[in-house]
N, C-alpha and C positions, 0 to 999 in steps of 0.2 A: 504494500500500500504506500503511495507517496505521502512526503510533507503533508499535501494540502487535502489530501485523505482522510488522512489521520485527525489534522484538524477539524475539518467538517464533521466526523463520527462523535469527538471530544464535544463540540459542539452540540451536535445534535443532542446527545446524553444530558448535558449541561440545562437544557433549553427544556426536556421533556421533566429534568427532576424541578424546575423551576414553574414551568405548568399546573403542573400536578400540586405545588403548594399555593396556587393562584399569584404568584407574583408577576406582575404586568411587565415587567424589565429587568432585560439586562446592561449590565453598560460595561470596558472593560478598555484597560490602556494599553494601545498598541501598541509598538515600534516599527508594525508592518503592515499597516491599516489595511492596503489591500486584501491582504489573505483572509480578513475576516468578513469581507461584502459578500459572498457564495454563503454565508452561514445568517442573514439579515440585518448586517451590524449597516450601521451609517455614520459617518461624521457628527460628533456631539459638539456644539459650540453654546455649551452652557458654562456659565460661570462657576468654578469651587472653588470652597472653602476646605480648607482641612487646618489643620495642627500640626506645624513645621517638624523636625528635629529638633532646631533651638527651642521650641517650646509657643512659640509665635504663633498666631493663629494668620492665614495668609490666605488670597484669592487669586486665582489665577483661569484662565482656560486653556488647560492642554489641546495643542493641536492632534494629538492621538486617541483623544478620546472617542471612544464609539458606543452607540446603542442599537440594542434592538429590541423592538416592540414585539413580546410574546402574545399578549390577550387584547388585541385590535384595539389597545388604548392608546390613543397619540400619547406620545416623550411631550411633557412640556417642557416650553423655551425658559422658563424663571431657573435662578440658581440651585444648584444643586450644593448641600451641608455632607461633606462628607463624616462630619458627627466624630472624629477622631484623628490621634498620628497616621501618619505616612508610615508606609513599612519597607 
């Protein structure tokens, strides 16, 4: 099975345990955006927040972030809290 096999099955899995608890979204940082459009991810150009390293709480919008809409509920555009540290 290729790379991007692989990924998509990883995916798939991912996307059906996520279903099955009703969670409307995924979202997830890429470094390879492409590879994740065949599995329904899209460009997120939402604002976070999160809780630095130093301690700082910061916003920013990663240009890698992607979502995908599992249960036909539009991603809304408002900020996203990523509610903790960076790991």
């Amino acid at each position: 099975m290729s790379a991007d096999g692989v990924t998509s099955a990883l995916m798939g899995r991912a996307h059906q345990h996520l279903r099955e608890r009703s969670i409307p979204f995924s979202i997830l940082f890429a470094f390879e955006p492409p590879v994740y459009m065949s599995s329904g991810y899209r460009s997120m150009t939402n604002e976070m927040r999160f809780l630095d390293k130093d301690r700082t709480w910061k916003t920013l919008v990663y240009r890698g972030g992607m979502v995908a809409e599992l249960l036909g509920r539009p991603w809304p555009d408002g900020p996203v809290d990523l509610c903790g540290e960076t790991v």
